[in-house]
N, C-alpha and C positions, 0 to 999 in steps of 0.2 A: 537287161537286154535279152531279147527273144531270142529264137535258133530259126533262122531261115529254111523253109522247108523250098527246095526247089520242085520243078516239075517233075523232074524223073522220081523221087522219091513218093509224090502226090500221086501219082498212076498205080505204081507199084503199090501202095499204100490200097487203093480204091478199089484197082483191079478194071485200070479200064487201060488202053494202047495207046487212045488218040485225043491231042490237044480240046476239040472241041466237047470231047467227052468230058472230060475234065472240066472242064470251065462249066457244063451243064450243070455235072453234080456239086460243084461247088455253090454254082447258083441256086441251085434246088434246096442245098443246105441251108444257106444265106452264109455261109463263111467267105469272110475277104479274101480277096488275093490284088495282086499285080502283077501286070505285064513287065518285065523287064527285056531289055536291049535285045531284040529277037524276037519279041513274043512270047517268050519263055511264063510261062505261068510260074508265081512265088507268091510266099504267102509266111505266116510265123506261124511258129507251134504257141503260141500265146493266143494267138489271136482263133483257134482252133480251140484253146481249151476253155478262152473265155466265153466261145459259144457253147461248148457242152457244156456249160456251166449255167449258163441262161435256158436249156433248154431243160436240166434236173430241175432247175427250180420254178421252173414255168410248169412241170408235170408233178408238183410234190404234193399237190391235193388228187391226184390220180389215181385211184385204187391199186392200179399193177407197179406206181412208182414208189408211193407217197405212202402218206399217212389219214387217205381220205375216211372220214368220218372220224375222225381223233380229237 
């Protein structure tokens, strides 16, 4: 079971004040979320680290990441 990040922790986290900001950079990232009862932007820390995880391994032939030329 994941840990529910709500919105107020997602802004404070980003460093941004306002909902549509929010939903931008989450969009820009390609990480999931959902609207819950409000509008309220939510989303899982699972589902966040499943994307940093696809994004290390999508860069690991990278010279500044990886192991390019190995």
């Amino acid at each position: 079971m994941s840990t529910l990040l709500q919105e107020e922790e997602l802004k404070a986290w980003i460093g941004v004040k306002s909902r549509a900001k929010l939903m931008d950079w989450l969009d820009q990232q390609e990480l999931p979320y959902r609207l819950a009862p409000g509008g309220r932007v939510v989303t899982e820390l699972g589902a966040i680290s499943e994307a940093l995880s696809r994004s290390v391994n999508d860069n690991w032939n990278n010279p500044v990441f990886g192991n390019a030329g190995t």
